[in-house]
N, CA, C and O atoms as a printed pandas DataFrame, in Angstrom:
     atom_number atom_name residue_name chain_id  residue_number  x_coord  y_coord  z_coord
0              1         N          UNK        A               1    3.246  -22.032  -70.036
1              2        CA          UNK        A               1    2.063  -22.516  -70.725
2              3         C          UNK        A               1    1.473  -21.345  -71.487
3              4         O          UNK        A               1    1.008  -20.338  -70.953
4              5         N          UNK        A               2    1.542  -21.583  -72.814
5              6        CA          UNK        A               2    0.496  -20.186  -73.783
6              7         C          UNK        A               2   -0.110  -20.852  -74.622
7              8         O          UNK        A               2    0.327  -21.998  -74.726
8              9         N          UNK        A               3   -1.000  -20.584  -75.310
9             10        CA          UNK        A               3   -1.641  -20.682  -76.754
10            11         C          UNK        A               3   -0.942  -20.228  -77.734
11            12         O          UNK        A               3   -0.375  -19.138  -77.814
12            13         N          UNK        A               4   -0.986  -21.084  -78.492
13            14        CA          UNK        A               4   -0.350  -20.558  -79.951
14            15         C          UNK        A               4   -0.949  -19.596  -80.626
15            16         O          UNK        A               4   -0.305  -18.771  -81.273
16            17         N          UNK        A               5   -2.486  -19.595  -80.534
17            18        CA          UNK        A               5   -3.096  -18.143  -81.267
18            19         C          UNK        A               5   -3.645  -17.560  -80.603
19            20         O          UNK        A               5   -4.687  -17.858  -80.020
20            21         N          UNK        A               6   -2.781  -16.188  -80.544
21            22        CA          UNK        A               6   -3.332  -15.221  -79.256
22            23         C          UNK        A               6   -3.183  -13.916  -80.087
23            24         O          UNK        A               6   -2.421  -14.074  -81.042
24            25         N          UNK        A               7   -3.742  -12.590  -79.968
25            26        CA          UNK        A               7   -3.616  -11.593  -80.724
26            27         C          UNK        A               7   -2.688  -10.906  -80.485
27            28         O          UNK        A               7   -2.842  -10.399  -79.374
28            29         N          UNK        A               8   -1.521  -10.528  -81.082
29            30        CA          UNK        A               8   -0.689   -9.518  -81.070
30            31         C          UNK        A               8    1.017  -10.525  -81.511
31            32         O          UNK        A               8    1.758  -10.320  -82.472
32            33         N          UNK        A               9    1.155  -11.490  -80.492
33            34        CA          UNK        A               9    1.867  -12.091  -80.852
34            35         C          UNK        A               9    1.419  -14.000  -80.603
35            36         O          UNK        A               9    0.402  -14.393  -80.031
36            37         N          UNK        A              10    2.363  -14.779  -81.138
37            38        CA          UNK        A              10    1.434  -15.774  -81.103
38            39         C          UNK        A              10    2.616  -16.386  -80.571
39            40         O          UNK        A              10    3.767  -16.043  -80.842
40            41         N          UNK        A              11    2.135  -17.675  -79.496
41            42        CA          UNK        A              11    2.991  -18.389  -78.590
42            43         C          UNK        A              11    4.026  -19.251  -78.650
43            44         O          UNK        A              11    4.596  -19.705  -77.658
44            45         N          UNK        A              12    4.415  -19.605  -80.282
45            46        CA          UNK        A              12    5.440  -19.653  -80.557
46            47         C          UNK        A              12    6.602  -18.529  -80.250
47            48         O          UNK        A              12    7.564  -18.577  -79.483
48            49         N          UNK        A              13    6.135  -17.479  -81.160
49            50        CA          UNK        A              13    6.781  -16.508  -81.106
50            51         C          UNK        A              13    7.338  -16.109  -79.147
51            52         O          UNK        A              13    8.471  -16.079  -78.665
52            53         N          UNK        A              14    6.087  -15.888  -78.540
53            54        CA          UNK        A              14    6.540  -15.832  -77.023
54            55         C          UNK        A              14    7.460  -16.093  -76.454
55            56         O          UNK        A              14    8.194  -15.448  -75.704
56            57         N          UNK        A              15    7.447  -17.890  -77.084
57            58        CA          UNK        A              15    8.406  -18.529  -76.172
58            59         C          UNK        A              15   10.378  -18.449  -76.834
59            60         O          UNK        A              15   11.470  -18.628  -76.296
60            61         N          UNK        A              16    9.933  -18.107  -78.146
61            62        CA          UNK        A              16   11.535  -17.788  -78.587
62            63         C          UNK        A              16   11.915  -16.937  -78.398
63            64         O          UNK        A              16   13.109  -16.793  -78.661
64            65         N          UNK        A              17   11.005  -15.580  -77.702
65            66        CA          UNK        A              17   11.558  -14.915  -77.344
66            67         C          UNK        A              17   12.160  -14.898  -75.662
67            68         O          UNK        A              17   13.261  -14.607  -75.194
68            69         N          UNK        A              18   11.099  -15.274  -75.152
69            70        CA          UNK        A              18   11.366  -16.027  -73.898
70            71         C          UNK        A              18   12.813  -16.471  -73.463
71            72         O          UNK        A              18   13.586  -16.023  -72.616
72            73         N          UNK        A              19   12.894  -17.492  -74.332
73            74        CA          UNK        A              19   14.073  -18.529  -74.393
74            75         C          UNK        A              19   15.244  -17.851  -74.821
75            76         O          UNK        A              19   16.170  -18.660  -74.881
76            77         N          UNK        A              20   15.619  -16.610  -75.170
77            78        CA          UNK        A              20   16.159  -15.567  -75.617
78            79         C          UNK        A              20   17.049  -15.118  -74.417
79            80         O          UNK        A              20   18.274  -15.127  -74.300
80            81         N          UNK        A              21   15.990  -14.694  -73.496
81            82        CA          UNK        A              21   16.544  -14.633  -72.244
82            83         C          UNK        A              21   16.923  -15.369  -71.830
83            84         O          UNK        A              21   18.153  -15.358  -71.792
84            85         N          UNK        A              22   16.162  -16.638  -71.167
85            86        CA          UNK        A              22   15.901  -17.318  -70.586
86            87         C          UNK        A              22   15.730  -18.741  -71.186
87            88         O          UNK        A              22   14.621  -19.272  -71.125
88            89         N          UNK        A              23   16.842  -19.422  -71.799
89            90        CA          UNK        A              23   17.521  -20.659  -72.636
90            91         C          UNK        A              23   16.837  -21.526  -72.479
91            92         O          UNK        A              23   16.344  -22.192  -73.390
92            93         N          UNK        A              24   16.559  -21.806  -70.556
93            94        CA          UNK        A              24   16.467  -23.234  -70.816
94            95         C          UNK        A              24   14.885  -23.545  -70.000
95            96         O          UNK        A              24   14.538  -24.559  -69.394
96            97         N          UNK        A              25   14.099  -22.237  -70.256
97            98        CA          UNK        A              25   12.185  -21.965  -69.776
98            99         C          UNK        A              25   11.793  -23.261  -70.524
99           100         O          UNK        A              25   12.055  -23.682  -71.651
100          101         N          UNK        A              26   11.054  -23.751  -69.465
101          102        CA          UNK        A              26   10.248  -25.105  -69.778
102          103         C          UNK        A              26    9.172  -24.277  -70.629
103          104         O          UNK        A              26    8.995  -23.073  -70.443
104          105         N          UNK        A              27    8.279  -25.230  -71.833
105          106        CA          UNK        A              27    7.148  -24.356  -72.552
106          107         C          UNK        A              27    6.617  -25.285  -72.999
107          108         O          UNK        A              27    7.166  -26.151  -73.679
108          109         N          UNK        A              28    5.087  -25.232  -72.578
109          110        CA          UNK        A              28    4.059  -26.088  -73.027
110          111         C          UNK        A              28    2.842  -25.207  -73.971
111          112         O          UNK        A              28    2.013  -24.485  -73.416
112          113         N          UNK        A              29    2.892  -25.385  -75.321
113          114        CA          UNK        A              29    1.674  -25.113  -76.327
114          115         C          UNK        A              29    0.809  -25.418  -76.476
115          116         O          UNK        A              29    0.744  -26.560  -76.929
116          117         N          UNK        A              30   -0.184  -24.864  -76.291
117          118        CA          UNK        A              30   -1.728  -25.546  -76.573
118          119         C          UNK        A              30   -2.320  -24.834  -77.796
119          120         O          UNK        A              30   -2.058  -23.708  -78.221
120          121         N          UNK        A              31   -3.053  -25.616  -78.194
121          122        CA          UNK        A              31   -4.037  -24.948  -79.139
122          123         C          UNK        A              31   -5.212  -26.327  -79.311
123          124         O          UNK        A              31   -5.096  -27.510  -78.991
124          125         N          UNK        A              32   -6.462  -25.490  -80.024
125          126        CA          UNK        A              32   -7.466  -26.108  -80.358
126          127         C          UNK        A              32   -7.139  -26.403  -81.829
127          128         O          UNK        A              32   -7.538  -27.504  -82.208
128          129         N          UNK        A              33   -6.547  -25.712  -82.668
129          130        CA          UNK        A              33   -6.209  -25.800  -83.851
130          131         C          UNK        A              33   -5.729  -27.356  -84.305
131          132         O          UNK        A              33   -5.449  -27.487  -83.113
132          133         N          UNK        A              34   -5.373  -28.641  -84.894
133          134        CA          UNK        A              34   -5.427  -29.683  -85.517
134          135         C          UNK        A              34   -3.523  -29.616  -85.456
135          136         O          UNK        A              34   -3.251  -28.417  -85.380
136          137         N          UNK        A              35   -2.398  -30.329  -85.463
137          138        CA          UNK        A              35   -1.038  -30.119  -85.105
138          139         C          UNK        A              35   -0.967  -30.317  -86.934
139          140         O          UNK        A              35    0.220  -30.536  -87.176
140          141         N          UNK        A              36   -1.446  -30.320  -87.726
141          142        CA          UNK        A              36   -0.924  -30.522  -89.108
142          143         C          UNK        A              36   -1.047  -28.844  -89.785
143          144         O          UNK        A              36   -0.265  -28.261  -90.534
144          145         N          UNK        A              37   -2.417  -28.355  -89.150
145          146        CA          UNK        A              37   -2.588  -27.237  -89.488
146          147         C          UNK        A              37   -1.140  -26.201  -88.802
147          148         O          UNK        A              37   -0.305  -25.590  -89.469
148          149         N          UNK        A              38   -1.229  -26.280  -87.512
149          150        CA          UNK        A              38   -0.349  -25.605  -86.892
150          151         C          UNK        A              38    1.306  -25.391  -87.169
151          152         O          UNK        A              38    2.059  -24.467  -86.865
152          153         N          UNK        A              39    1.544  -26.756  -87.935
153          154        CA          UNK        A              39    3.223  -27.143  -88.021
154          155         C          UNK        A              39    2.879  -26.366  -89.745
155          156         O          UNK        A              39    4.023  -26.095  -90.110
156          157         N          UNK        A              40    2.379  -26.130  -90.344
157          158        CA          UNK        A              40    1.910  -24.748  -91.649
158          159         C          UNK        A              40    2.303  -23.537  -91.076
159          160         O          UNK        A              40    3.339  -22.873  -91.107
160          161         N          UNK        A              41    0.895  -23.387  -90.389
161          162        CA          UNK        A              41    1.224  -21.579  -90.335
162          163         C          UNK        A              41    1.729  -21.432  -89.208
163          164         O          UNK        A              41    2.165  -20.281  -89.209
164          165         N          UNK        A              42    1.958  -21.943  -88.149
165          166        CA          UNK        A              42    2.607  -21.079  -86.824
166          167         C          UNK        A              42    3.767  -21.540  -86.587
167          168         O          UNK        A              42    4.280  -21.409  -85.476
168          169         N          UNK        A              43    4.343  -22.128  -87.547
169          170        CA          UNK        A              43    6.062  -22.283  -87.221
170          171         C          UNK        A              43    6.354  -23.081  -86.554
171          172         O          UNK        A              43    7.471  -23.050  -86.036
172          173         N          UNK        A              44    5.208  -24.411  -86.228
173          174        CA          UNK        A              44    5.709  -25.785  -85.339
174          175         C          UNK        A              44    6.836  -26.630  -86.948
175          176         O          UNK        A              44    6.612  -26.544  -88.155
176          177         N          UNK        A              45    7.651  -27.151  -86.417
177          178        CA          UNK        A              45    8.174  -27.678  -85.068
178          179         C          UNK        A              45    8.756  -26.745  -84.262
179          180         O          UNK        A              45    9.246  -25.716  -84.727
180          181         N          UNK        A              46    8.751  -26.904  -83.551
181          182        CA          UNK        A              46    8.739  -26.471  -81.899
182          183         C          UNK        A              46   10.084  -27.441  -81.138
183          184         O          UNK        A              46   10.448  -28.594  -81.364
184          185         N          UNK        A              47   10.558  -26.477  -80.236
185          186        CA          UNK        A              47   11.414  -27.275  -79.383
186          187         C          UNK        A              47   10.188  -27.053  -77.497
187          188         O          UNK        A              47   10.640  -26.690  -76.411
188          189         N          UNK        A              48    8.767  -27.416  -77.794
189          190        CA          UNK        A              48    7.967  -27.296  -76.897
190          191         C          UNK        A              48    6.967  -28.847  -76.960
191          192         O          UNK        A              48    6.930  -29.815  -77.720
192          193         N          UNK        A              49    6.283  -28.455  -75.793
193          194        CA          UNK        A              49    5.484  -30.029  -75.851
194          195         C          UNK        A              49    4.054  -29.004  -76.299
195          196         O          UNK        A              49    3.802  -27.890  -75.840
196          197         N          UNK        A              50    3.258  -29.774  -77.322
197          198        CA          UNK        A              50    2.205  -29.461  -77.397
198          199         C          UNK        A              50    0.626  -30.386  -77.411
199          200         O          UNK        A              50    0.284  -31.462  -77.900
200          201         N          UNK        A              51    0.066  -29.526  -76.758
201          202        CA          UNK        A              51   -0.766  -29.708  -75.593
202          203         C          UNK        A              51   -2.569  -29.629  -76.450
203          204         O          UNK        A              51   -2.918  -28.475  -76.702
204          205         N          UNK        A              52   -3.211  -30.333  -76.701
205          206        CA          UNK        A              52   -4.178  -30.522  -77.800
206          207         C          UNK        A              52   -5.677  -30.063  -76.797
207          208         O          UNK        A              52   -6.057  -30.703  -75.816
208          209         N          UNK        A              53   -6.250  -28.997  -77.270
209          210        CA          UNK        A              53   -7.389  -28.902  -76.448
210          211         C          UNK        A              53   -8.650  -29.798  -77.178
211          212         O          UNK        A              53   -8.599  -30.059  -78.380
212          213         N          UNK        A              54   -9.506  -30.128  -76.529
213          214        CA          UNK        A              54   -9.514  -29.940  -74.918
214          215         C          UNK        A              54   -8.853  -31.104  -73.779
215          216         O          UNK        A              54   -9.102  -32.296  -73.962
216          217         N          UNK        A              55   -8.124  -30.729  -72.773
217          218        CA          UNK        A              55   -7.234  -31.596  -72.089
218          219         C          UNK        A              55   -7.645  -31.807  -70.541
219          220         O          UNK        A              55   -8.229  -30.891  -69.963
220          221         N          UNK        A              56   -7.407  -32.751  -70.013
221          222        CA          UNK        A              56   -7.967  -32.774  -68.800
222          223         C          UNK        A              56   -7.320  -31.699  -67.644
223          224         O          UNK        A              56   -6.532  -30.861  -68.082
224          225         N          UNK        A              57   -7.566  -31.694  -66.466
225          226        CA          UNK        A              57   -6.351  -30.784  -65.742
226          227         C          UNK        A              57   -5.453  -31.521  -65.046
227          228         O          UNK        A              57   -4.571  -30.965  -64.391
228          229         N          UNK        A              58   -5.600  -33.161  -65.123
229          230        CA          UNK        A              58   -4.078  -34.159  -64.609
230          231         C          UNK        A              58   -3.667  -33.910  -65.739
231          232         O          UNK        A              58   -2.491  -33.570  -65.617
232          233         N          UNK        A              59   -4.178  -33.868  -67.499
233          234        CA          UNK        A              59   -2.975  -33.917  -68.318
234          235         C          UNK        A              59   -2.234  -32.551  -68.522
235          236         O          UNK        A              59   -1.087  -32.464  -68.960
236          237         N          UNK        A              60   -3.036  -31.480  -68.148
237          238        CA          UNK        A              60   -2.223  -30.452  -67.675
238          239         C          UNK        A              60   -1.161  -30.294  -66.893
239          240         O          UNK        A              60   -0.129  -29.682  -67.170
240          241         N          UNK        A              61   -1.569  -31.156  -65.384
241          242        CA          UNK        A              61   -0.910  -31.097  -64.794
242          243         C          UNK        A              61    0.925  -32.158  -64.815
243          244         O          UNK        A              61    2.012  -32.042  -64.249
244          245         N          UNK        A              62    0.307  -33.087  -65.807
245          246        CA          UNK        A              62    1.479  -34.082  -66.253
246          247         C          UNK        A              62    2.483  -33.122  -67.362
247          248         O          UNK        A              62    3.709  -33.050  -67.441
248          249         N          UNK        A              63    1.709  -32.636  -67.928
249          250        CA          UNK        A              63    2.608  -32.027  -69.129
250          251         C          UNK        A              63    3.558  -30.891  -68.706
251          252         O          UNK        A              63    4.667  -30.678  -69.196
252          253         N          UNK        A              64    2.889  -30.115  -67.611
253          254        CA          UNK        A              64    3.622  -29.003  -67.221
254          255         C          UNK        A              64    4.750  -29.268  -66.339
255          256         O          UNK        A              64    5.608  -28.418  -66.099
256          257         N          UNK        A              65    4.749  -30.971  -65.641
257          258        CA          UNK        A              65    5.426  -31.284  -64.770
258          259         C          UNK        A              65    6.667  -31.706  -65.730
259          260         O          UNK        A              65    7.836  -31.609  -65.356
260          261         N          UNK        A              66    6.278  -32.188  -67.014
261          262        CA          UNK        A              66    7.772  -33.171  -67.855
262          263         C          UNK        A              66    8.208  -32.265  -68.458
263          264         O          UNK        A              66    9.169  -32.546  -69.174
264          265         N          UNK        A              67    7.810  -31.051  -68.456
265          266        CA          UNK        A              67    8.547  -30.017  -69.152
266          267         C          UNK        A              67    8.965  -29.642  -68.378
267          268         O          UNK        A              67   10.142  -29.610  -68.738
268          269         N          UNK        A              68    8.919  -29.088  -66.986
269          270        CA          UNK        A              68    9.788  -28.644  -66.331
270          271         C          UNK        A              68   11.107  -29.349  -66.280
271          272         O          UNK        A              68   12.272  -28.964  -66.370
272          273         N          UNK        A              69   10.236  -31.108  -66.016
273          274        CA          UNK        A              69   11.780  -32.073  -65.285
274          275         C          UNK        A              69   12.664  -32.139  -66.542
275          276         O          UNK        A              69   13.779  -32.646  -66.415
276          277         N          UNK        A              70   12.342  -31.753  -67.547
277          278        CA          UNK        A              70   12.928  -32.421  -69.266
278          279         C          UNK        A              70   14.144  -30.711  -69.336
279          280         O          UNK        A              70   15.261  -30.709  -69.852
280          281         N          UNK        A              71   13.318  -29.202  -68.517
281          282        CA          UNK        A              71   14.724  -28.581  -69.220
282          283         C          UNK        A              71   14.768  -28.112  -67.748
283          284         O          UNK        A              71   14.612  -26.904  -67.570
284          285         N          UNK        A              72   14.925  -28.763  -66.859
285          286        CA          UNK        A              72   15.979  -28.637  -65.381
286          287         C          UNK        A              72   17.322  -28.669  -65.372
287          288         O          UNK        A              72   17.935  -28.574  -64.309
């Protein structure tokens, strides 16, 4: 689970690098940012689920669960 806009590197970036190592890391994106804005400047599409703030903490807790079961 990261944010897409974080300072230094941004959570796209994270997770490809991540996945670099580590192929088949479940990854859930959040941002407050609008998904039209985001799929512009931060390089969505994404092979991640993204996660729209503000979110409850069951839909937290749902999202983090189907990403796991989706790259098991």
């Amino acid at each position: 689970l990261t944010d897409i806009v974080m300072p230094g590197i941004d959570g796209v970036e994270l997770v490809r690098r991540a996945r670099e190592l580590h192929p088949s890391l479940p990854a859930v994106l959040t941002s407050g940012y609008p998904a039209e804005f985001l799929a512009g400047s931060a390089g969505l599409p994404f092979v991640a689920d993204l996660l729209q703030k503000p979110f409850s903490a069951q839909e937290l807790v749902h999202r983090v669960a189907t990403a796991v079961r989706e790259r098991a």
